[in-house]
N, C-alpha and C positions, 0 to 999 in steps of 0.2 A: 423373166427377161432381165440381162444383168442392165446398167450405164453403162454408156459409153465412156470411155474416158476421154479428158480433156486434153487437146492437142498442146504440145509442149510451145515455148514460146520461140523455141530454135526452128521445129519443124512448121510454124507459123510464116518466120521469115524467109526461112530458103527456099520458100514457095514463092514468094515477093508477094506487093501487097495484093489486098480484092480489087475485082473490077469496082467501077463507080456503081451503085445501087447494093449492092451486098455487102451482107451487114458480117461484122465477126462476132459470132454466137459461141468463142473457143474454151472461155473462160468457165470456171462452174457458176457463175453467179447466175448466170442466163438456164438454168435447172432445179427442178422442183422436185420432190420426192412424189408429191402430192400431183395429180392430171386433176387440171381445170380448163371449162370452155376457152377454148379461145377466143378474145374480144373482138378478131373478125369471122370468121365462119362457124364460131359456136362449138367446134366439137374438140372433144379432150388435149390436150397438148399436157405436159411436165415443162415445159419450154417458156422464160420469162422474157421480157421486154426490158430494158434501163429502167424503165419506174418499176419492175417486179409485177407488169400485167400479164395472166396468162397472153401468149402470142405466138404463133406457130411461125417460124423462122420466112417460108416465106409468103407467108400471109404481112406479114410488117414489110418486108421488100417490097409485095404490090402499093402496100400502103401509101410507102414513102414513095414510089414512082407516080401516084396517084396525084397527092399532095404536088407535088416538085412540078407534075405536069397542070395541074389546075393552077399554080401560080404564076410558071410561065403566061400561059394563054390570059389571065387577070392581068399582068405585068404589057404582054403587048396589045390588049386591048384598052389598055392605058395612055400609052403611048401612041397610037394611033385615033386617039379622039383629040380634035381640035382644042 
């Protein structure tokens, strides 16, 4: 199985940008030569996180929508206590 190659940063833009929640994984840094579990579902990925933790692309988007929506619902149940 060869890699993929990494999208050029021209054919990045004239795409325009991602919606809100999806991440840009274009660059090589976000690739590993090496498959390790993924730190949410456990099974193999090559695919790195910003800190360099295995993470399957969208397994870190559930994440972060996970996150984003538990601080909401924290934020207005804040706000609606006396």
């Amino acid at each position: 199985m060869s890699r993929p190659r990494p999208r050029s940063a021209q054919s990045a833009s004239a795409k325009g940008p991602d919606p809100p929640g999806v991440l840009d994984w274009g660059d090589g840094r976000h690739w590993s030569s090496t498959a390790l579990p993924c730190r949410y579902c456990d099974t193999p990925t090559h695919l790195r996180d910003s800190k360099s933790k295995p993470a399957h692309k969208a397994c870190a988007e559930q994440a972060l929508a996970t996150q984003a929506a538990d601080a909401a619902a924290a934020y207005q149940k804040e706000a609606l206590t006396p």
